[in-house]
C-alpha positions as CSV (number, residue, x, y, z in Angstrom):
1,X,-5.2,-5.0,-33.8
2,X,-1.9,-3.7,-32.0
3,X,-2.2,-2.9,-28.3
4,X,-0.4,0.7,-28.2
5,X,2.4,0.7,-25.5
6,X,0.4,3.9,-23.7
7,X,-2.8,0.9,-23.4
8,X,-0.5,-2.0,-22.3
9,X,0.6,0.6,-19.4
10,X,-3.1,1.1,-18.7
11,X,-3.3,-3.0,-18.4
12,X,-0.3,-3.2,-16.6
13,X,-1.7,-0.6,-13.8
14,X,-5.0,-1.8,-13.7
15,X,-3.4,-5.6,-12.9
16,X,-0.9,-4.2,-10.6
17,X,-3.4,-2.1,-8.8
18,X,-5.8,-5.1,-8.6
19,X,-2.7,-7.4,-7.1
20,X,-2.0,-4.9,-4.4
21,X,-5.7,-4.3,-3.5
22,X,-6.2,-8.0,-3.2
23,X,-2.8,-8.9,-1.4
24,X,-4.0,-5.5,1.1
25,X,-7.8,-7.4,1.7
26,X,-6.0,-10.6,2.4
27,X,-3.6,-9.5,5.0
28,X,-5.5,-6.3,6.6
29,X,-8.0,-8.2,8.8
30,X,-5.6,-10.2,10.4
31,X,-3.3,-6.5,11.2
32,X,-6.5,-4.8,12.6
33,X,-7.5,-7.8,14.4
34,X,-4.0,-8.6,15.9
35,X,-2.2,-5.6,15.5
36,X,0.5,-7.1,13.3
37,X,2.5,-4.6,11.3
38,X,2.2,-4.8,7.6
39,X,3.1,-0.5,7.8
40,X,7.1,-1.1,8.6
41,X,9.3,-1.7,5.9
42,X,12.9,-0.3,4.6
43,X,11.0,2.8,3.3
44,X,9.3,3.6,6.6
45,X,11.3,2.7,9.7
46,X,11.2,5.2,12.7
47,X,12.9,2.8,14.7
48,X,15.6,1.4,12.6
49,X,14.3,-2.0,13.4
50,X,16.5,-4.9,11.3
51,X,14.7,-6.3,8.1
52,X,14.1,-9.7,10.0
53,X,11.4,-8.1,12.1
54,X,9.2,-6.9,9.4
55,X,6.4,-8.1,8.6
56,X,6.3,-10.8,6.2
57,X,3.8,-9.0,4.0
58,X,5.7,-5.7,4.5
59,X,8.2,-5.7,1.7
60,X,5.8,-6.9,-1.0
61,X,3.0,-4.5,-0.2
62,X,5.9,-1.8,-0.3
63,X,6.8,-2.6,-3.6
64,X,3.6,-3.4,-5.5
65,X,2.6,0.5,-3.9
66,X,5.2,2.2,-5.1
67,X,5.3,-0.1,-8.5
68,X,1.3,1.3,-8.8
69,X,2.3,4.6,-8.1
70,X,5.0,4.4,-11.0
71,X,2.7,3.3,-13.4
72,X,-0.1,6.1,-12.6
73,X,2.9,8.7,-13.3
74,X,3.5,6.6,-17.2
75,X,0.0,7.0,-17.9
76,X,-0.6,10.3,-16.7
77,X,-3.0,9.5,-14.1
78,X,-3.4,11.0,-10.2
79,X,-2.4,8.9,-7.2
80,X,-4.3,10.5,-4.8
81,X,-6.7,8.1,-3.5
82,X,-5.5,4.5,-5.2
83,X,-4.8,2.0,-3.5
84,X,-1.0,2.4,-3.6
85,X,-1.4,5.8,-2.2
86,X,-3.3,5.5,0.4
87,X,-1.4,2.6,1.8
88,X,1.8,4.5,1.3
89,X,0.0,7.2,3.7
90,X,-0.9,4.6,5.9
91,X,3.3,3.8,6.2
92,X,3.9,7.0,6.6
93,X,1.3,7.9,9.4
94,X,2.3,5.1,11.2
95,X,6.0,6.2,10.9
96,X,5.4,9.4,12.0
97,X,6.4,10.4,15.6
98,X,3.5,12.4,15.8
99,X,1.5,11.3,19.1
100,X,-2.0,11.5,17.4
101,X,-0.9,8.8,15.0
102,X,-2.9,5.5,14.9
103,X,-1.4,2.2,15.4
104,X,-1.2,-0.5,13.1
105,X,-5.1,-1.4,14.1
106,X,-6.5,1.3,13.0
107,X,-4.4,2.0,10.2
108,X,-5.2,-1.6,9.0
109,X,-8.9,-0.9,9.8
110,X,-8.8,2.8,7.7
111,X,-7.5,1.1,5.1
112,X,-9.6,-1.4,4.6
113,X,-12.5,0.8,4.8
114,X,-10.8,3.3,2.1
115,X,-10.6,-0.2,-0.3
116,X,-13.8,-0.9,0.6
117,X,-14.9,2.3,-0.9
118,X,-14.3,1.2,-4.5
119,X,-10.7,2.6,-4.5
């Protein structure tokens, strides 16, 4: 039986959803603990700080988001909520210059309570 392109797209998202949500568990408890920065990156960078000072992670978690956000838009699907989503809001919140934002604690800490609610 042939795997329709529309169902290889559904494969590809689910894998590439799974990769991100797993890369996000293995390097969020470390962020809340320390306060590293995994939510600066070229996309969101209030600051302007040089690529260099990002966080390793930073890049990589950028990119598997917005690759997971592509793929929901091929199939048709909503982002709001997945996992690429809400760590794209998490960049974004923590980009913000709004003085009620939370810092990369708990953002890390919201995050991993949002993937801990089956997202």
């Amino acid at each position: 039986m042939k795997t329709s392109k529309f169902e290889k797209l559904e494969l590809e998202l689910a894998a590439e959803e799974e990769k991100l949500k797993q890369h996000l568990l293995r390097v969020l408890p470390e962020a809340a603990e320390s306060g590293s920065n995994v939510f600066t990156n070229t996309e969101f960078n209030p600051s302007n700080l040089p690529s260099h000072l990002f966080g390793s992670d930073a890049e990589i978690l950028l990119n598997g988001a917005r690759e997971c956000l592509r793929l929901r838009r091929a199939v048709g699907l909503d982002s709001k909520g997945s996992v690429g989503a809400i760590f794209l809001e998490a960049c974004q919140e923590h980009a913000s210059r709004d003085p009620q934002a939370r810092g990369p604690r708990k953002l890390a800490s919201s995050v991993l309570r949002a993937l801990g609610d089956g997202t």
